[in-house]
SERO-4910 file (N, C-alpha, C, O; in steps of 0.05 Angstrom, whole numbers):
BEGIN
 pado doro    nc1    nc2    nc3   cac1   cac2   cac3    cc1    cc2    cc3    oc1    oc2    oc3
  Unk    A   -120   -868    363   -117   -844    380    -95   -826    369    -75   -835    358
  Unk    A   -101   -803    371    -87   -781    358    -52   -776    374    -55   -782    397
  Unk    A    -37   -773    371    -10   -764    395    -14   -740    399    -24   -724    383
  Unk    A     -7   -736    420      0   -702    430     19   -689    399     14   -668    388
  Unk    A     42   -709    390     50   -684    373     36   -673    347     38   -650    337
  Unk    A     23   -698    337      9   -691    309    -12   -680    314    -23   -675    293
  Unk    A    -30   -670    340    -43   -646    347    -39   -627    350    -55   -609    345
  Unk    A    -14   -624    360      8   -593    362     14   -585    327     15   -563    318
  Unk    A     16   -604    316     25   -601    288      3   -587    274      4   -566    262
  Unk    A    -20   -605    277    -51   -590    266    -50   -568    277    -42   -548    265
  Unk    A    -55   -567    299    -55   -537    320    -37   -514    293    -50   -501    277
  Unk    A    -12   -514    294      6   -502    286     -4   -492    258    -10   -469    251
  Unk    A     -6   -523    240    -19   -519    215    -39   -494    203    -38   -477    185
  Unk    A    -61   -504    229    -82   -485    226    -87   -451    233   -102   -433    225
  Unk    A    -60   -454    254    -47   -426    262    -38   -413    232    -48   -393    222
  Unk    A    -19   -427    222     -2   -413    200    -32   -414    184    -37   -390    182
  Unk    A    -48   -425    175    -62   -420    152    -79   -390    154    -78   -370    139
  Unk    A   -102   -396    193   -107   -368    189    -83   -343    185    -87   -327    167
  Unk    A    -68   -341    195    -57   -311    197    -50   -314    167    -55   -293    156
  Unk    A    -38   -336    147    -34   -321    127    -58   -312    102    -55   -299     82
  Unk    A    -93   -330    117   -107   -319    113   -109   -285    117   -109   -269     98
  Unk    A   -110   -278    145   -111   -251    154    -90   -240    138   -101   -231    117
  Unk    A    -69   -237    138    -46   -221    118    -57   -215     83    -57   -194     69
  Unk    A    -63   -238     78    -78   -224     47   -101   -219     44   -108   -212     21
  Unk    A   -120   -220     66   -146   -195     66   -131   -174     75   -134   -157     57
  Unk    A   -112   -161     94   -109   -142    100    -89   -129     79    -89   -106     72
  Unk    A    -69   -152     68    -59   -136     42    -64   -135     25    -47   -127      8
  Unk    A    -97   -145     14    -98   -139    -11    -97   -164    -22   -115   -171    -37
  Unk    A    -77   -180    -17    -75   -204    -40    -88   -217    -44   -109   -217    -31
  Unk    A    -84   -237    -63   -101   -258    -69    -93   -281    -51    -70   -285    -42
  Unk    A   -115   -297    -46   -104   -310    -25   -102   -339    -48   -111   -343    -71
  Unk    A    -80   -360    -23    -78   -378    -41    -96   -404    -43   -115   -398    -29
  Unk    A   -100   -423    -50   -125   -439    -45   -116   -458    -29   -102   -477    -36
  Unk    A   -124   -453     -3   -120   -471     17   -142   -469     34   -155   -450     44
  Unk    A   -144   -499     36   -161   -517     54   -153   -523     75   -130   -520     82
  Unk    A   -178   -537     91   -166   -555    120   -162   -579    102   -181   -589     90
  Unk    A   -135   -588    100   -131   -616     82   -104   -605     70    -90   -622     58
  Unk    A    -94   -577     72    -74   -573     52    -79   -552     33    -98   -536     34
  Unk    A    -58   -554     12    -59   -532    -10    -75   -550    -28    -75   -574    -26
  Unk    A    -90   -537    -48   -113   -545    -59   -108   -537    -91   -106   -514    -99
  Unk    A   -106   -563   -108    -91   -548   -140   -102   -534   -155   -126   -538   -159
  Unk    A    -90   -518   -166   -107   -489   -182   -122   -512   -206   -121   -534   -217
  Unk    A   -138   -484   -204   -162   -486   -216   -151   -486   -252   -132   -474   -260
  Unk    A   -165   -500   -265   -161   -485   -298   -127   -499   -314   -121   -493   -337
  Unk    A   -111   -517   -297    -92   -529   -297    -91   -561   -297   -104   -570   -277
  Unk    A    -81   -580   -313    -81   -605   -305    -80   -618   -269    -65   -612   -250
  Unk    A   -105   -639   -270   -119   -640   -250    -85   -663   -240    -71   -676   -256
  Unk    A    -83   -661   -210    -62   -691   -202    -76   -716   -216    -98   -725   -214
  Unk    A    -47   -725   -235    -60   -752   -243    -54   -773   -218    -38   -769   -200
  Unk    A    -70   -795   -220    -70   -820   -204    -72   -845   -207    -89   -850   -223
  Unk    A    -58   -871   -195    -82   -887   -202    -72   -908   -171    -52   -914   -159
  Unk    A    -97   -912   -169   -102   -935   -137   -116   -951   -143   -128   -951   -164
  Unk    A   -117   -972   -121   -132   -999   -127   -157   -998   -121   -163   -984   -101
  Unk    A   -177  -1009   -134   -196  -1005   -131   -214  -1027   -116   -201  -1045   -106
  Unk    A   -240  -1028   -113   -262  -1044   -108   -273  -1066   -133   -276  -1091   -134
  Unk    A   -275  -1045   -149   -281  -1061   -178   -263  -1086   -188   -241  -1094   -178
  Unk    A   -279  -1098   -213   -259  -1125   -222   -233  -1113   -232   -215  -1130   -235
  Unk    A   -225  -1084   -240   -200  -1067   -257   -178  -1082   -238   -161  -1097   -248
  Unk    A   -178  -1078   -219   -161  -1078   -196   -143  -1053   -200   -123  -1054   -185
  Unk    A   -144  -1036   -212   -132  -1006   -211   -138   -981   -226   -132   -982   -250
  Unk    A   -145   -970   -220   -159   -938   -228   -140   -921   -236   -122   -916   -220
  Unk    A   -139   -911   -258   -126   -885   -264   -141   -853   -264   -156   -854   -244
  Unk    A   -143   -841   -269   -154   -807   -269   -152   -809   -297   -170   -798   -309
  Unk    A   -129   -823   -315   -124   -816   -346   -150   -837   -364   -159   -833   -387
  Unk    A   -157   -861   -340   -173   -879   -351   -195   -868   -369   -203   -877   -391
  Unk    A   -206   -840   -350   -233   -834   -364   -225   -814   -380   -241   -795   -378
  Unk    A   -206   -809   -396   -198   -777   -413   -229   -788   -438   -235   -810   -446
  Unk    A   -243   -758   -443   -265   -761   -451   -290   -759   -445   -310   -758   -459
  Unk    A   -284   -760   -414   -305   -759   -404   -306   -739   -375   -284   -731   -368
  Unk    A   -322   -734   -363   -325   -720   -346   -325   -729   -319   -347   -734   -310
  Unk    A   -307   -733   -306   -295   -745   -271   -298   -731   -249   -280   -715   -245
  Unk    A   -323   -734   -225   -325   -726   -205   -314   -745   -189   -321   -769   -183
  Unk    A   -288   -723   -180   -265   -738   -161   -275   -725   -137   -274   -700   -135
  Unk    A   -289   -749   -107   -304   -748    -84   -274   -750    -66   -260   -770    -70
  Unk    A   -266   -733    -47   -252   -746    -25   -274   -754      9   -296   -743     11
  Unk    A   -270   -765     21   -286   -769     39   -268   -789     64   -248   -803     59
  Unk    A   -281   -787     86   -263   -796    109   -255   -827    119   -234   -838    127
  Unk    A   -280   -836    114   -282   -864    123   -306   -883    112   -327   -871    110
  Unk    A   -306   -905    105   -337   -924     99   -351   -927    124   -341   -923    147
  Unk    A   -374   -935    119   -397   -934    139   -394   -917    164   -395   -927    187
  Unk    A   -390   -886    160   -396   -870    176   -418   -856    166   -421   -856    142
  Unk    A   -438   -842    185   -462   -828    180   -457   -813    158   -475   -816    141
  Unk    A   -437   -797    149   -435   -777    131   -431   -774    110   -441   -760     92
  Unk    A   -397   -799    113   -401   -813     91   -422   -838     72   -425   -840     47
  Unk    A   -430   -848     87   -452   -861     83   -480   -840     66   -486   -846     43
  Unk    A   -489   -824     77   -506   -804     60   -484   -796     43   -482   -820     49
  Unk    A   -470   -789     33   -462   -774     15   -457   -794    -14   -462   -789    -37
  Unk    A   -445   -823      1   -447   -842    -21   -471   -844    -32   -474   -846    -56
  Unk    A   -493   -845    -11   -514   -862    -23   -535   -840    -47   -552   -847    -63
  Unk    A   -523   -812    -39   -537   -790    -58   -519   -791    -86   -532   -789   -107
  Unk    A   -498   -792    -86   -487   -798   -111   -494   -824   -126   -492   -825   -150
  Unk    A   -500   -844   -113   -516   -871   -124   -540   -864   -132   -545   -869   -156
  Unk    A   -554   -855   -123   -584   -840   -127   -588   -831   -155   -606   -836   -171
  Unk    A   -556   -809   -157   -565   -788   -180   -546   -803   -206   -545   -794   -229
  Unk    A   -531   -832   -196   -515   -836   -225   -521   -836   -241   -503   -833   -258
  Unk    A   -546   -839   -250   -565   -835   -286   -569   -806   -291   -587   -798   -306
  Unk    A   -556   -794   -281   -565   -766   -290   -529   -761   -289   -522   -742   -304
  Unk    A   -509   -774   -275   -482   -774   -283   -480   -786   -311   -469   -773   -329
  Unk    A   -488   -809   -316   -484   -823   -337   -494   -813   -363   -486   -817   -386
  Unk    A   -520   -794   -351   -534   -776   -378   -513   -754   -383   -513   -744   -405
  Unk    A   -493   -745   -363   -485   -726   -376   -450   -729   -383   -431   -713   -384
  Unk    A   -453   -758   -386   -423   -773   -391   -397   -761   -367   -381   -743   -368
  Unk    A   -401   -777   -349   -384   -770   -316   -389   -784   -305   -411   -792   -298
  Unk    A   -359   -793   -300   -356   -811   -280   -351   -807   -245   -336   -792   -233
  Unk    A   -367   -824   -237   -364   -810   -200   -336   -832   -189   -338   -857   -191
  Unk    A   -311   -818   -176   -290   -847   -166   -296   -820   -136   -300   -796   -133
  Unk    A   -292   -850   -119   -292   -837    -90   -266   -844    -78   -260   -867    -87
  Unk    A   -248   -835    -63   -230   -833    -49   -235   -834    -27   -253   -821    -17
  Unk    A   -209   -859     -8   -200   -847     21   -186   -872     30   -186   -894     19
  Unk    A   -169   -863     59   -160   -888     54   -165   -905     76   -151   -906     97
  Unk    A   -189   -922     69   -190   -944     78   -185   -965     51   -181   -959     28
  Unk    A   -185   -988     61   -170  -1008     43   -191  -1021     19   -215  -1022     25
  Unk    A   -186  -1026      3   -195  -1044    -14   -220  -1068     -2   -242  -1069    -14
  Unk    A   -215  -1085     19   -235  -1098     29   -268  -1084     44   -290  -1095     47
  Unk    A   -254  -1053     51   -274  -1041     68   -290  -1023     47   -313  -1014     51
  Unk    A   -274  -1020     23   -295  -1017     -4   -312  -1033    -22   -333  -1027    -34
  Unk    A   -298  -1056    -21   -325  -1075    -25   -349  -1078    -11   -371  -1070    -21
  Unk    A   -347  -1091     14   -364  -1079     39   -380  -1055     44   -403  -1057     52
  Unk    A   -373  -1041     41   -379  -1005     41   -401  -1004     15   -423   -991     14
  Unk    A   -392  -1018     -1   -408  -1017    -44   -430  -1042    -39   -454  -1042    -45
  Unk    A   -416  -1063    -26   -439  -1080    -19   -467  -1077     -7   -489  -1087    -14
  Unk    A   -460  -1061     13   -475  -1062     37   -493  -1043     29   -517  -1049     35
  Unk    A   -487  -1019     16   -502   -997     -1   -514   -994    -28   -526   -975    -38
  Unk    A   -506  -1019    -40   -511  -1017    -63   -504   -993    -84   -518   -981   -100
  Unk    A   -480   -992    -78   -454   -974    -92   -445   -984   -114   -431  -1005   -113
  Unk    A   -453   -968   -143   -445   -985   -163   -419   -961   -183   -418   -960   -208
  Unk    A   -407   -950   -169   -386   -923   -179   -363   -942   -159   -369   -953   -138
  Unk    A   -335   -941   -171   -310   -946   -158   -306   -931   -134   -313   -907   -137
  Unk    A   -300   -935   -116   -275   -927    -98   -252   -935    -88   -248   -958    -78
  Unk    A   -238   -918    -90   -200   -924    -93   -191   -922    -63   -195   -906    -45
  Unk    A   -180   -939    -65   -155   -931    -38   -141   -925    -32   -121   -937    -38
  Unk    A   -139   -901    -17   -119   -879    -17    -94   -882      5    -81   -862     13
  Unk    A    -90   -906     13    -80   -921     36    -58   -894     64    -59   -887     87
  Unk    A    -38   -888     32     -7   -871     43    -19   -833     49    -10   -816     63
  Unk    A    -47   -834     29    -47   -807     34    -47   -791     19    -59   -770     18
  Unk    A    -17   -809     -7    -10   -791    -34    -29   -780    -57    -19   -768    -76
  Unk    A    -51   -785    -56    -65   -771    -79    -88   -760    -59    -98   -741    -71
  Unk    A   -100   -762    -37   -110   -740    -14    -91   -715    -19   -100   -693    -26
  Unk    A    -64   -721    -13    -51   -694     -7    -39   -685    -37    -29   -663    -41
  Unk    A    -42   -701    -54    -40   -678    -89    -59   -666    -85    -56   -643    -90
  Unk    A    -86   -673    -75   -113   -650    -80   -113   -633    -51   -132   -618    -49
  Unk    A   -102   -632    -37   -106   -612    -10   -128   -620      5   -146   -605     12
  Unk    A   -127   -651     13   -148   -659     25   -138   -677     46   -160   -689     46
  Unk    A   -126   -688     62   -115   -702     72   -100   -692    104    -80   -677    107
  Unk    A   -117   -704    127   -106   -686    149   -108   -715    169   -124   -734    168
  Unk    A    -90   -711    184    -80   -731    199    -79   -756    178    -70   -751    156
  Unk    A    -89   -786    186    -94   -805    175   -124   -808    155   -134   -830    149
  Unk    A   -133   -782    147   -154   -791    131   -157   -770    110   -144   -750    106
  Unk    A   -176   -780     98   -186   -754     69   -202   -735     85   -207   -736    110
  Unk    A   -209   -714     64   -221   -697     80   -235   -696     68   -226   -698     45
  Unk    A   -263   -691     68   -286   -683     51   -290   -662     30   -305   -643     32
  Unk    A   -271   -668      9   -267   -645    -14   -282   -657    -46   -286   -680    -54
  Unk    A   -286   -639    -54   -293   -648    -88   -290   -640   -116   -304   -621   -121
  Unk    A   -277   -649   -134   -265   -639   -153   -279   -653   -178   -286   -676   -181
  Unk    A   -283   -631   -197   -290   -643   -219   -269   -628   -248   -263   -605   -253
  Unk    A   -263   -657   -262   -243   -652   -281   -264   -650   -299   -287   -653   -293
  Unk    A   -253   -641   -334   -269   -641   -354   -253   -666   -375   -233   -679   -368
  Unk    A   -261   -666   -390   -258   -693   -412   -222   -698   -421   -211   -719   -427
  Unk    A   -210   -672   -417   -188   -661   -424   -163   -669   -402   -139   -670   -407
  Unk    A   -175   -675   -375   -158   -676   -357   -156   -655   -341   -144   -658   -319
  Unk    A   -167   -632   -347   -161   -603   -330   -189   -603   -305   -212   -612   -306
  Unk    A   -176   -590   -286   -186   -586   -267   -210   -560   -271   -206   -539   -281
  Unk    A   -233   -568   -262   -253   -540   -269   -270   -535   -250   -290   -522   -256
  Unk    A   -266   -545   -224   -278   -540   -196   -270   -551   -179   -252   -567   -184
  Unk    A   -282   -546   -150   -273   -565   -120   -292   -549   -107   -298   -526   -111
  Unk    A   -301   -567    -89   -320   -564    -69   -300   -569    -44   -285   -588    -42
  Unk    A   -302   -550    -28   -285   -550      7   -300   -545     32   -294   -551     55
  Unk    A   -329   -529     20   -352   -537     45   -372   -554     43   -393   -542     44
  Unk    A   -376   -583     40   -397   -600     34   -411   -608     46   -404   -621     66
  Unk    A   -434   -604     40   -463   -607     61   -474   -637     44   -489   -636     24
  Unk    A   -463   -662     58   -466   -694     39   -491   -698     33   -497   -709     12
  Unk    A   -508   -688     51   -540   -690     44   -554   -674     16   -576   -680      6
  Unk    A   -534   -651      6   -545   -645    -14   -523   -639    -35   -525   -621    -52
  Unk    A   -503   -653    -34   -480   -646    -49   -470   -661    -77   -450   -661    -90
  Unk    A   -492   -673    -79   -490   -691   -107   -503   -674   -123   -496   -670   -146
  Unk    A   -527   -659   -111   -542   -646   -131   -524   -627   -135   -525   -619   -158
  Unk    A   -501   -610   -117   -486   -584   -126   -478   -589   -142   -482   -576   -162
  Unk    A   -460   -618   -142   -444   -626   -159   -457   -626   -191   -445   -617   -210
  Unk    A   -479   -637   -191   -493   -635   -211   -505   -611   -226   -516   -614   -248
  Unk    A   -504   -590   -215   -508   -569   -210   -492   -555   -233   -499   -544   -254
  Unk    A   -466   -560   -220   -440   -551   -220   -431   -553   -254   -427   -539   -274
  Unk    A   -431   -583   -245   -428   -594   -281   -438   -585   -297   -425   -575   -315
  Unk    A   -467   -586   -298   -490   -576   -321   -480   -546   -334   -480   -542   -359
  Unk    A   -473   -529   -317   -464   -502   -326   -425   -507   -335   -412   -494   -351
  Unk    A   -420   -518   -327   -397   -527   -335   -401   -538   -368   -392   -523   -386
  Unk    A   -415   -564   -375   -415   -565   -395   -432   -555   -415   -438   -564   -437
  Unk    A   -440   -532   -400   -456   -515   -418   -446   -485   -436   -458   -470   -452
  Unk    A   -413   -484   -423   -400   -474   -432   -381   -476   -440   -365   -458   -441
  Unk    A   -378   -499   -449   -351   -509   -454   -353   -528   -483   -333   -539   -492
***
């Protein structure tokens, strides 16, 4: 259950974000990249490195693990919820067409290490997911509100740099964006 104050706090949060939305449409500026989850890291810049425990036999994940290859970094809220649940199971769907185009899918959030086994078991989930237990690599990417991830998506290139994020995701068809996404990505690069 939520407290009265860390609702006042969201409340507040979300106050300050619109108006300083409103202030840089009305002045002109550029606005800055912020999400419901936080500030969100520029684009075109080294992506937050990381590394958490995983599901897998590694027992710990880095972001630097895959340099070379192409990393769709998933944040998401919880295991075996409706949403999350479709969203995993469409990225399982399309991993041969990840694997065809050398990219790796790691999913984030923080439930624990046991509820990702479970979660990979139960679905036949064969991509890592890390545990984001404290929050700290949710809130390097601007995804992280109250006690959970927030449904954001980032994809690094082989290099380490950041070269997209998804902040409105529709889980039912968001593997294919992602896929989408990539293809013109490494089609220019």
């Amino acid at each position: 259950m939520v407290s009265r104050r860390k609702l006042l706090q969201l409340i507040l949060q979300l106050t300050w974000a619109s108006c300083l939305a409103i202030v840089a449409a009305w002045g002109g500026m550029a606005q800055p990249a912020f999400a419901m989850g936080g500030t969100l890291p520029p684009l075109n810049e080294p992506a937050p490195e990381f590394t958490l425990p995983t599901n897998t036999g590694e027992g710990e994940v880095s972001l630097s693990d895959y340099r070379g290859k192409w990393v769709v970094v998933y944040f998401y809220p919880a295991d075996f919820t409706p949403g999350c649940t479709l969203e995993a199971r469409r990225f399982q769907q399309d991993l041969p067409e990840y694997i065809d185009r050398n990219a790796q899918i790691l999913g984030i959030s923080a439930d624990d290490v046991k509820s990702h086994e479970d979660f990979c078991d139960s679905e036949g989930l064969r991509f890592p997911l890390l545990s984001d237990l404290d929050g700290s690599v949710s809130k390097a990417y601007g995804s992280w509100i109250y006690s959970r991830s927030v449904r954001h998506s980032f994809i690094v290139d082989p290099e380490g740099i950041l070269r997209d994020r998804f902040v409105k995701v529709n889980p039912s068809i968001h593997s294919q964006e992602v896929l989408t996404r990539l293809e013109a990505l490494q089609a220019t690069s």
